[in-house]
TORMI-322571 format. One line per 2 residues: their letters; for each residue x, y, z of N, C-alpha, C. Coordinates in steps of 0.05 Angstrom, whole numbers, plus 5000, padded with zeros to 4 digits. Example, Ala and Ser with C-alpha at 12.3 -4.5 7.8 and 13.67 -1.06 7.14 Angstrom:
// TORMI-322571
as = 5264/4886/5156/5246/4910/5156/5264/4934/5156 ~ 5257/4955/5142/5273/4979/5143/5258/5001/5157 .
This chain:
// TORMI-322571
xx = 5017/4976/5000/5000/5000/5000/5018/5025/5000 ~ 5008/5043/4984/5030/5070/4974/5024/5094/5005 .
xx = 5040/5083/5007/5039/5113/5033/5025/5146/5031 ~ 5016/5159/5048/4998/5175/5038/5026/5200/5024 .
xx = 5014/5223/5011/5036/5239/5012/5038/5263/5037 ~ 5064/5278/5036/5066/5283/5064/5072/5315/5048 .
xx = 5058/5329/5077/5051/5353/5068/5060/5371/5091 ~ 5071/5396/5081/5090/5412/5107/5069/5431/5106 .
xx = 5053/5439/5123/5038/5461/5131/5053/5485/5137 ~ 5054/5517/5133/5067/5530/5141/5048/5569/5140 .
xx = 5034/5569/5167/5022/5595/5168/5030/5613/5179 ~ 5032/5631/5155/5032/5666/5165/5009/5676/5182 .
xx = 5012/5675/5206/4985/5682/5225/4987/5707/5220 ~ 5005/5728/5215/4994/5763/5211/4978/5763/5188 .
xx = 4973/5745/5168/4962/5757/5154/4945/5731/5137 ~ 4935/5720/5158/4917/5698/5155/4896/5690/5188 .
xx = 4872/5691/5179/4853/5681/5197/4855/5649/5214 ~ 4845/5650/5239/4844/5627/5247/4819/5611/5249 .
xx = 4796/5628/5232/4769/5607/5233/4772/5591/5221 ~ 4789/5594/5194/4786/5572/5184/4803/5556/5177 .
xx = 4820/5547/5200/4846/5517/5194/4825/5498/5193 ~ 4802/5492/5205/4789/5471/5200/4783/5464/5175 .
xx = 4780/5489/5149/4771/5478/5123/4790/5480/5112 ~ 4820/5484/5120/4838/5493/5113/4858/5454/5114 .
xx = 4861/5443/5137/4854/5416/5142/4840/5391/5128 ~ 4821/5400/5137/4798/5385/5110/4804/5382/5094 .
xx = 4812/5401/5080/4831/5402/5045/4854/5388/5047 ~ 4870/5395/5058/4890/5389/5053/4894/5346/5058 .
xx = 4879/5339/5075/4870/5313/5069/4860/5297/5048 ~ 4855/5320/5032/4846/5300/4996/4873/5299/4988 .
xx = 4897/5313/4991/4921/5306/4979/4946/5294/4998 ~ 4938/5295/5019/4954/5269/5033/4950/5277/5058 .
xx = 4979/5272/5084/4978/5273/5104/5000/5294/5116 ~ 4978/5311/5124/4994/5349/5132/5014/5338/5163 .
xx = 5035/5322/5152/5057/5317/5176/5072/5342/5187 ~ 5065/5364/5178/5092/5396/5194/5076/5404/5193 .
xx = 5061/5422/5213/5041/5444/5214/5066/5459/5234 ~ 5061/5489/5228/5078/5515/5237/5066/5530/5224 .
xx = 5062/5553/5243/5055/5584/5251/5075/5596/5256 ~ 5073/5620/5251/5102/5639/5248/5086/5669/5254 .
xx = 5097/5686/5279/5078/5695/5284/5093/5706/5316 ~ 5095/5736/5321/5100/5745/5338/5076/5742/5360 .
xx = 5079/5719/5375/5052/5708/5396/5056/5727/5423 ~ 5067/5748/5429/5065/5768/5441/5039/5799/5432 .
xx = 5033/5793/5412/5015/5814/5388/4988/5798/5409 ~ 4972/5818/5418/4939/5817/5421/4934/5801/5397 .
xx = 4936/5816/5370/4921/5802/5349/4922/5774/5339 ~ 4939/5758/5345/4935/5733/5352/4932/5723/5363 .
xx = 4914/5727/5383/4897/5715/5399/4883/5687/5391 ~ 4865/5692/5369/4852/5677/5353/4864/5649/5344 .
xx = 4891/5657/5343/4907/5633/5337/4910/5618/5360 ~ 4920/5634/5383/4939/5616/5405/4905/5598/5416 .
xx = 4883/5604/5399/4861/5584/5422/4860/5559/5402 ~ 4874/5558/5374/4868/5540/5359/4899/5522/5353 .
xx = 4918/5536/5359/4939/5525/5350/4953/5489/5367 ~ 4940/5494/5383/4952/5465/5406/4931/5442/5401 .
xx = 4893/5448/5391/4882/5436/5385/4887/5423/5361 ~ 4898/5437/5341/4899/5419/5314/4932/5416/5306 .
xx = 4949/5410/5329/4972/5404/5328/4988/5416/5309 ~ 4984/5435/5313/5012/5465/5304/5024/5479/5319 .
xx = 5045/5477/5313/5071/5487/5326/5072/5514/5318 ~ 5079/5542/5344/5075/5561/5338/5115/5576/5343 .
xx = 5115/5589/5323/5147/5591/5324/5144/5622/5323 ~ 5157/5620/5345/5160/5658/5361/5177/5678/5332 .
xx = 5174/5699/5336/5191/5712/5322/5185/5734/5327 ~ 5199/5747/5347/5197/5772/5347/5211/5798/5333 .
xx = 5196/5825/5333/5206/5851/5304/5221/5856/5319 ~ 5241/5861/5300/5274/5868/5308/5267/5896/5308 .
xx = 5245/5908/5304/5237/5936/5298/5207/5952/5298 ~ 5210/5969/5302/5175/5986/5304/5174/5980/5268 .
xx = 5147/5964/5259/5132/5972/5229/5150/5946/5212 ~ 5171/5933/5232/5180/5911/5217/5170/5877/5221 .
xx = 5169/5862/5202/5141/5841/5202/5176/5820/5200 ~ 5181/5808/5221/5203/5787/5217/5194/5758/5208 .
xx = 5175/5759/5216/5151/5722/5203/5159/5721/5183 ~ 5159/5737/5166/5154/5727/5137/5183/5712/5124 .
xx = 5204/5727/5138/5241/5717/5137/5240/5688/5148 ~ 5228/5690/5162/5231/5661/5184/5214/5641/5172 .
xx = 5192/5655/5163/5175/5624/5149/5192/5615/5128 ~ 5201/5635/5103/5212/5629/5079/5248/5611/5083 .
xx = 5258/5622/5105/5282/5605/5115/5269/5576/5123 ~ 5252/5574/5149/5243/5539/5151/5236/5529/5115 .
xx = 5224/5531/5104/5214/5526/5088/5231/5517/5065 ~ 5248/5535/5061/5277/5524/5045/5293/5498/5059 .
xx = 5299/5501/5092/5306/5485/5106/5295/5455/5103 ~ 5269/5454/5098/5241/5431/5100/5246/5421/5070 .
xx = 5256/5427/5069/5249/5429/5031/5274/5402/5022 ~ 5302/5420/5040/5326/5403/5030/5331/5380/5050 .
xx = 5310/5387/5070/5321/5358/5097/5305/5341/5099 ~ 5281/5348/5103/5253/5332/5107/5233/5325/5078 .
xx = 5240/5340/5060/5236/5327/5029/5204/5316/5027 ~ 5186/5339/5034/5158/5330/5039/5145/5332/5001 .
xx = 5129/5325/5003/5114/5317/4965/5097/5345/4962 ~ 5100/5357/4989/5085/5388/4971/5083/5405/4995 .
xx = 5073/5431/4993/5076/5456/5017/5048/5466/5009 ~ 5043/5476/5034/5012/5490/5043/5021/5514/5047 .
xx = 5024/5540/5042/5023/5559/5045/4995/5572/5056 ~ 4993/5586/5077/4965/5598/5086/4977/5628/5089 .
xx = 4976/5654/5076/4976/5679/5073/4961/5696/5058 ~ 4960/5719/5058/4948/5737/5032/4975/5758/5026 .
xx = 5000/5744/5033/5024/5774/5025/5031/5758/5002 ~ 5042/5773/4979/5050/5770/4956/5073/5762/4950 .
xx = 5093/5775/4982/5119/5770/4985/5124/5735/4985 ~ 5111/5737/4991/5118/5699/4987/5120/5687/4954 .
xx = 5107/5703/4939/5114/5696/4907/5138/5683/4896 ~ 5159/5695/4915/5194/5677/4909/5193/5655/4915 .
xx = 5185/5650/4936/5185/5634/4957/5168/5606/4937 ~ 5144/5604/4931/5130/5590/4914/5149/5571/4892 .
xx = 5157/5610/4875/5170/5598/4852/5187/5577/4861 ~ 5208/5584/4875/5224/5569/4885/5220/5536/4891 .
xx = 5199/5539/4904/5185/5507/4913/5180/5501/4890 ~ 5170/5514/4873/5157/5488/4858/5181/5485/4831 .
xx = 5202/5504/4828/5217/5495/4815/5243/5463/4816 ~ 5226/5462/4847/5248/5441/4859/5222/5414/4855 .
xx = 5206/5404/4840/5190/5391/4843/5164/5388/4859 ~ 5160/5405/4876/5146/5402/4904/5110/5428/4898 .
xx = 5090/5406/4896/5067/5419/4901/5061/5447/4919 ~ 5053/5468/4909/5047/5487/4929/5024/5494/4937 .
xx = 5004/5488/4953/4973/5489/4956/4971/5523/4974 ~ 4957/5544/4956/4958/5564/4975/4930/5578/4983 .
xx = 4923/5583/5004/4905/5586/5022/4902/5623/5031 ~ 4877/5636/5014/4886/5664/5024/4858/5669/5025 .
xx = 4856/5704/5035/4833/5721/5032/4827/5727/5000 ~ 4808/5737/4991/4803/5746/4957/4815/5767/4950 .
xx = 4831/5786/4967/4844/5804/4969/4875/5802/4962 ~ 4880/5772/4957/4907/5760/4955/4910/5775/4933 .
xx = 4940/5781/4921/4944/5793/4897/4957/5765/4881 ~ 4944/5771/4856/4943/5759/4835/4969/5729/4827 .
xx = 4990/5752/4830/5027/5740/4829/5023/5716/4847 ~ 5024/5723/4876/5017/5690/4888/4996/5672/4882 .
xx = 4979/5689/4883/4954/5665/4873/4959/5647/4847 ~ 4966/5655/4818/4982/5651/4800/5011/5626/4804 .
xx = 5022/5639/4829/5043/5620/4828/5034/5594/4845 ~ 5020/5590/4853/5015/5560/4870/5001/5539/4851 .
xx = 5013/5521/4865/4999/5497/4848/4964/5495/4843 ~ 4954/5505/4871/4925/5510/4861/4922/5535/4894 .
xx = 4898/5551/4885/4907/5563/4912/4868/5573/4927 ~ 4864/5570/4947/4841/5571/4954/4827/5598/4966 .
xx = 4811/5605/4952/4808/5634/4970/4788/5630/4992 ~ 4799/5634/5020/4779/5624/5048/4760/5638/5042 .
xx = 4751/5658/5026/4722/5671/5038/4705/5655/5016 ~ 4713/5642/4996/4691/5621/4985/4695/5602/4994 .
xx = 4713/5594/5006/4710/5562/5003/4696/5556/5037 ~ 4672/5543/5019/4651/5531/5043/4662/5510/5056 .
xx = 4646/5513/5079/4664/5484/5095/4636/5469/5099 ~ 4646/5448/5086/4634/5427/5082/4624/5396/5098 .
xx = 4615/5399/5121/4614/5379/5144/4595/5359/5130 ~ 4576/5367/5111/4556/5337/5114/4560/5323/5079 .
xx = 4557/5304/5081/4558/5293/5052/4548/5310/5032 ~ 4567/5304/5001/4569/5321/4982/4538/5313/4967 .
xx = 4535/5293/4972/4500/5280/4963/4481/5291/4960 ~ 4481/5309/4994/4457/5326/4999/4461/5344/4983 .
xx = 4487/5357/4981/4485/5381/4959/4470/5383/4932 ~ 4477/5356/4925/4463/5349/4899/4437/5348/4897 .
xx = 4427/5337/4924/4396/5329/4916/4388/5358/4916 ~ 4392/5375/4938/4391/5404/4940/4384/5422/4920 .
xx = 4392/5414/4901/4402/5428/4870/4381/5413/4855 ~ 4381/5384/4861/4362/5379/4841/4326/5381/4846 .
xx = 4320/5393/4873/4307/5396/4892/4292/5424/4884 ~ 4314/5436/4883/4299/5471/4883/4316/5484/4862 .
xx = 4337/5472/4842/4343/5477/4821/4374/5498/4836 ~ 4372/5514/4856/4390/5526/4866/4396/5521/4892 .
xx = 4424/5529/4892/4424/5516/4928/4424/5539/4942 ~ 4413/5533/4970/4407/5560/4983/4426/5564/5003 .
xx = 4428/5598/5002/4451/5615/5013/4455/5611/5050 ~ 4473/5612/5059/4481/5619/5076/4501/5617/5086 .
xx = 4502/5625/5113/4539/5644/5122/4561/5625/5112 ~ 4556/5589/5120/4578/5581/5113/4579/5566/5083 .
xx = 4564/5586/5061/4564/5581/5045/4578/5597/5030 ~ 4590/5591/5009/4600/5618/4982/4578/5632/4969 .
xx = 4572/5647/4958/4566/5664/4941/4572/5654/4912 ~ 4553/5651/4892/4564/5640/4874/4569/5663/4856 .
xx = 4585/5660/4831/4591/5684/4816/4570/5683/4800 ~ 4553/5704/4790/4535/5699/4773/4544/5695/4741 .
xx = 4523/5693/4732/4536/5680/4695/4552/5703/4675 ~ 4540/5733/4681/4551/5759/4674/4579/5758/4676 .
xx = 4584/5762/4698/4608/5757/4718/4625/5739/4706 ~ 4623/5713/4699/4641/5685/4698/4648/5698/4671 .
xx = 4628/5711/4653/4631/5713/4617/4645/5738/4615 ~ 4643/5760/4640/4659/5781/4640/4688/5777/4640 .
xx = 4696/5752/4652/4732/5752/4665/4735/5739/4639 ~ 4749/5757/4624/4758/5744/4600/4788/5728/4597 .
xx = 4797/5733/4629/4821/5709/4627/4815/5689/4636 ~ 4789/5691/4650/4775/5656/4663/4761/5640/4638 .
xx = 4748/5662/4624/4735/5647/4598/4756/5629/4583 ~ 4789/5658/4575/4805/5642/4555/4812/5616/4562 .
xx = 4820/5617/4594/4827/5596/4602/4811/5570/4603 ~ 4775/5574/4602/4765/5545/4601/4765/5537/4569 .
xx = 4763/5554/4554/4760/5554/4529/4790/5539/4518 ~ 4808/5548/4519/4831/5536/4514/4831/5500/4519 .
xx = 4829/5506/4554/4827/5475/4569/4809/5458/4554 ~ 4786/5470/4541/4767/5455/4527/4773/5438/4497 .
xx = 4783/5466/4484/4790/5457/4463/4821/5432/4458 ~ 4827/5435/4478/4858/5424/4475/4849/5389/4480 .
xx = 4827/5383/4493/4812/5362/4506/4800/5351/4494 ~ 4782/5363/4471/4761/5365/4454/4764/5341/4433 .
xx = 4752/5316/4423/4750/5295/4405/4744/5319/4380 ~ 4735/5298/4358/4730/5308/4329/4697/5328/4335 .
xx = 4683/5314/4346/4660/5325/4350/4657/5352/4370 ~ 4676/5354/4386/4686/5380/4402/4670/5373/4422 .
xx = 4671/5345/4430/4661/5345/4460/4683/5333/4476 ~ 4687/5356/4505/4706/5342/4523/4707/5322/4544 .
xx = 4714/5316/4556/4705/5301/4594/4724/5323/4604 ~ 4700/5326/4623/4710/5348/4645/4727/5341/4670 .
xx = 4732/5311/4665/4760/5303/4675/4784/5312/4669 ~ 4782/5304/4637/4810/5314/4621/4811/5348/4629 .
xx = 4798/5362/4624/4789/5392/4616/4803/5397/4643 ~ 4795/5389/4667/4811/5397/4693/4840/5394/4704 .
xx = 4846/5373/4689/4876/5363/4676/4882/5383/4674 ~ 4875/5389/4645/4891/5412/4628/4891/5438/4647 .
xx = 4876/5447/4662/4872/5457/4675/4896/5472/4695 ~ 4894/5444/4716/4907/5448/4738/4937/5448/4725 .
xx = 4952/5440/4706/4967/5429/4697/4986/5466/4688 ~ 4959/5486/4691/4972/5508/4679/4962/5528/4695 .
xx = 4953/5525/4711/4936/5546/4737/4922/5544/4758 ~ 4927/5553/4782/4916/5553/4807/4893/5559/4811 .
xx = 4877/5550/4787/4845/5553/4786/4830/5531/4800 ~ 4804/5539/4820/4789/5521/4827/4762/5535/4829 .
xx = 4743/5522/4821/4714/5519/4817/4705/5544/4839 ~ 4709/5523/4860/4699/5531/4884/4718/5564/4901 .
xx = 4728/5580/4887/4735/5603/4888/4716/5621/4875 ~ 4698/5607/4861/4670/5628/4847/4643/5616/4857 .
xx = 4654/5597/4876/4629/5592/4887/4624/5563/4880 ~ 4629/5548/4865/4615/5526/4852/4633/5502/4859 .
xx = 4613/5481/4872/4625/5457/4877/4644/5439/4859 ~ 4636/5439/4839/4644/5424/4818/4644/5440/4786 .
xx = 4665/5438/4775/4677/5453/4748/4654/5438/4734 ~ 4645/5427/4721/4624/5420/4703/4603/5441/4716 .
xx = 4588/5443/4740/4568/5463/4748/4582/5497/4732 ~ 4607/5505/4744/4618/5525/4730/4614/5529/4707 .
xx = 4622/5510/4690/4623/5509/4659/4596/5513/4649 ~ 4580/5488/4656/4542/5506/4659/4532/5536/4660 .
xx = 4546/5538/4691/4534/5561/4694/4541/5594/4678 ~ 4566/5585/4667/4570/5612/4644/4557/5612/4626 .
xx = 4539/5589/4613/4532/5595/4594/4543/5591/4561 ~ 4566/5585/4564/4586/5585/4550/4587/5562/4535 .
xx = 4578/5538/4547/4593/5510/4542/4556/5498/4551 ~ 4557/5475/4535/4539/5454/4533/4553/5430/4552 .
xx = 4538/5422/4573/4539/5397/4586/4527/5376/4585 ~ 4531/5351/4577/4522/5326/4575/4527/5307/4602 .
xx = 4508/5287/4606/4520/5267/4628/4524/5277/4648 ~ 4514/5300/4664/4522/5304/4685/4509/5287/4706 .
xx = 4528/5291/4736/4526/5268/4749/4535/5246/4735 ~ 4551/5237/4724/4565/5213/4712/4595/5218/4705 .
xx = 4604/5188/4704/4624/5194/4706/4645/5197/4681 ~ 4620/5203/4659/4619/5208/4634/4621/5240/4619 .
xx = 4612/5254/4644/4602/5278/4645/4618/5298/4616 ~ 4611/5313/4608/4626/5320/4581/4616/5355/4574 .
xx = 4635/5373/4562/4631/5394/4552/4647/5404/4525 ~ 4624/5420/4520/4631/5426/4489/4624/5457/4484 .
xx = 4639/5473/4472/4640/5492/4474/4614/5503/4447 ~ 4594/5534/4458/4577/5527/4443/4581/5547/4422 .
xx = 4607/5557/4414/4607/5572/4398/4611/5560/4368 ~ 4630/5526/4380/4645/5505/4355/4622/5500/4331 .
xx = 4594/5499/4348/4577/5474/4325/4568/5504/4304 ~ 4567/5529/4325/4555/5556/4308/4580/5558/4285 .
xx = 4605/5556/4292/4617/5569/4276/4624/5539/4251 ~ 4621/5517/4257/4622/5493/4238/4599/5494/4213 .
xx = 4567/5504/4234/4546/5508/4210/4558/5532/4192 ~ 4558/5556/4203/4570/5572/4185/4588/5569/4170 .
xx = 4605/5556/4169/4631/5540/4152/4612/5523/4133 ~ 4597/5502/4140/4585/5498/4114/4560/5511/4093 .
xx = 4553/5537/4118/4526/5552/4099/4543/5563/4081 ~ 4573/5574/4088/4582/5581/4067/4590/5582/4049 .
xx = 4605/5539/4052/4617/5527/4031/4593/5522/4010 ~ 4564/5512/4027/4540/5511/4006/4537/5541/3987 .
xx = 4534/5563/4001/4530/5587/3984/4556/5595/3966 ~ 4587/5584/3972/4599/5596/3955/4599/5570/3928 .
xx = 4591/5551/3936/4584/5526/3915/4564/5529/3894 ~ 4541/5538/3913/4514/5549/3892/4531/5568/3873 .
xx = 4540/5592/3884/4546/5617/3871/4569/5600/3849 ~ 4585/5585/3851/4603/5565/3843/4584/5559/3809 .
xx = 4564/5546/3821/4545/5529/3801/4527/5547/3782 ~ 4528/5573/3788/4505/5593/3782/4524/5610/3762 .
xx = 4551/5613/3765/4578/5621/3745/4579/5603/3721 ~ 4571/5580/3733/4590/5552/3708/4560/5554/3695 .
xx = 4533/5552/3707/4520/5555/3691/4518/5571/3677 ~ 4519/5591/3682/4517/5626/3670/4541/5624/3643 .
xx = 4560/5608/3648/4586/5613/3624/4573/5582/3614 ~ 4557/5571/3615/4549/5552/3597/4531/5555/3583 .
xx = 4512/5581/3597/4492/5591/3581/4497/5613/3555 ~ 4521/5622/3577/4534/5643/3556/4545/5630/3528 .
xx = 4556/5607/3532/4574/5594/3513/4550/5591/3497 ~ 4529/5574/3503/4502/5573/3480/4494/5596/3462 .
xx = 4492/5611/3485/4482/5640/3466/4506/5639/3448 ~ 4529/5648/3457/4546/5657/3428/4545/5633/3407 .
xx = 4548/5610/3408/4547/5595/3393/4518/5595/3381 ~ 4493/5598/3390/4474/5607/3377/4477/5630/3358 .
xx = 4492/5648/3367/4492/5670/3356/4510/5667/3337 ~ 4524/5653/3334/4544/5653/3311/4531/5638/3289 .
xx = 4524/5616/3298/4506/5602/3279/4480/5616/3265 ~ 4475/5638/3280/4440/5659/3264/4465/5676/3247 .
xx = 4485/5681/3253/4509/5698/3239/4515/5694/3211 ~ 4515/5665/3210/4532/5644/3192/4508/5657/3166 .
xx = 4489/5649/3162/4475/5646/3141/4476/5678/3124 ~ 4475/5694/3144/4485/5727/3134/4505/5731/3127 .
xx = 4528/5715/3128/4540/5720/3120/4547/5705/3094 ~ 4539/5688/3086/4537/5667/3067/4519/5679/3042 .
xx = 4491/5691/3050/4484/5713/3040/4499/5738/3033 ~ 4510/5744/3047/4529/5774/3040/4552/5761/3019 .
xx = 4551/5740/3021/4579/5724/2997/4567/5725/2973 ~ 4544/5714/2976/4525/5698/2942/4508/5731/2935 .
xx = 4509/5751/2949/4498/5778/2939/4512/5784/2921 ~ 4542/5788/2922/4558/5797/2898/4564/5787/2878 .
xx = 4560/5759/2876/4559/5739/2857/4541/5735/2835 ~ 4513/5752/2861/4488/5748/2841/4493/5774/2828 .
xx = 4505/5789/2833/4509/5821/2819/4533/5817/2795 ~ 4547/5804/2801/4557/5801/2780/4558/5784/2755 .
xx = 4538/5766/2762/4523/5745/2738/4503/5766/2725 ~ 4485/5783/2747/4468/5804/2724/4485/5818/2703 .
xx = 4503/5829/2719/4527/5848/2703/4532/5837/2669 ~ 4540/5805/2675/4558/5796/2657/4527/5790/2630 .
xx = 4506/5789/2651/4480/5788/2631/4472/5804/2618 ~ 4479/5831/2639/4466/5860/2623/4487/5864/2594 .
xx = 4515/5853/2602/4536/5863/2578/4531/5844/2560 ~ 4520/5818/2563/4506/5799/2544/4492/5814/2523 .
xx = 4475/5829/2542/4454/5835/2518/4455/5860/2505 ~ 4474/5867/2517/4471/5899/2498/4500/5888/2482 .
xx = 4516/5867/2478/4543/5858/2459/4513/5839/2442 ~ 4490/5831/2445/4481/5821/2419/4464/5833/2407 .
């Protein structure tokens, strides 16, 4: 049996919440087993309070670091040092990052240039560069925490068509919204097409492949449990099979722009056929016309002929 994979937890408490290590946890259990949890975090600060009531319950180690200075933040030196340290001694299969500073963006690259998964965990306020650089990265104020089977969700939906709001729920992005972010569109559109058989239908297995394989995109950062619901809900893309494990999308612009490819090849064909006829009709006429030609002129030959047999008649008769 393959051992689980082993995962170094590592939180910036200044600039990360402590409601939610629990869904923070939770997650991190679909991809193995979070063996290093550390907090980094001047635990003299009032404002981590929040932490020191959660940190001994879910077995994290809280590592002092106090500012060498008034307005100076020393955590963030000290996390990115362990972390390099963890990296070359303890050789874990991927890193959890929990912050919203950007300053950590080196720090990422770094990890993941050495092989190693980076899962990052922030407010929606995170700036872009980190979010970007992690292997996939979760924004806490959507991501719902999820205590009862994923089942109910479903029947939920299939129940009242929408699932209904509350606190520890996300907000979903509405369909405007999903079709407005024209780097989220390029990006499913790409993933789609790259996935896509002859007929331009994908599995939204593959499609998430391609996906994750190029961006720290997840569903459930706009609200939506599952990327097939996403893909639905823009509008964008035709879903088949859902609920199966067949499930499939196709982009609905391919079949518009395929018919128009052949209304056109038909109309530039007609117009094709309506030329050849037209220069076949043409060819008749002139050849008609040459032929009503012919006899006038055959006439205009035997006119002078007949003029000059009178001639040679008239001189006939006035020589007898």
């Amino acid at each position: 049996m393959d051992s689980p994979a082993r995962i170094a937890l590592l939180i910036d408490a200044d600039n990360a919440r402590a409601a939610r290590i629990d869904v923070i946890l939770s997650e991190l259990s679909a991809f193995g087993e979070t063996s290093i949890r550390r907090a980094y975090g001047n635990w003299t600060k009032s404002g981590l309070k929040s932490w020191t009531a959660v940190l001994h319950d879910h077995g994290i180690r809280p590592v002092q670091q106090f500012d060498p200075s008034k307005g100076k933040n020393a955590s963030d030196i000290a996390l990115a040092v362990d972390a390099v340290e963890i990296l070359h001694t303890q050789r874990p299969d991927a890193f959890a990052l929990v912050s919203s500073d950007a300053d950590f963006t080196p720090l990422v690259m770094h990890l993941r240039e050495h092989g190693v998964a980076v899962y990052g965990f922030g407010d929606a306020k995170t700036p872009a560069p980190f979010q970007s650089a992690c292997s996939r990265f979760l924004v806490l104020d959507r991501l719902a925490e999820r205590t009862s089977d994923p089942r109910d969700e479903d029947a939920a939906d299939d129940d009242t068509g929408t699932r209904e709001e509350s606190d520890s729920a996300p907000l979903r992005v509405p369909p405007e919204q999903l079709r407005a972010d024209q780097k989220l569109v390029s990006l499913l559109r790409r993933a789609v097409e790259s996935a896509a058989d002859e007929s331009g239908w994908a599995r939204v297995g593959t499609v998430g492949n391609h996906i994750s394989n190029q961006s720290s995109f997840d569903p459930r950062n706009y609200g939506y449990a599952k990327l097939s619901r996403l893909l639905e809900a823009s509008g964008l893309f035709d879903v088949r099979d859902e609920g199966l494990t067949t499930v499939a999308v196709r982009d609905r612009k391919v079949p518009g722009q395929r018919s128009s490819g052949r209304r056109a090849s038909r109309a530039a064909g007609a117009a094709g056929g309506g030329d050849a006829a037209q220069g076949t009709g043409g060819t008749a006429a002139a050849t008609k016309d040459i032929g009503a030609s012919a006899p006038t002129a055959t006439t205009a030959t035997k006119a002078p002929a007949k003029t000059a047999a009178t001639k040679r008649t008239s001189r006939g008769g006035r020589a007898r």
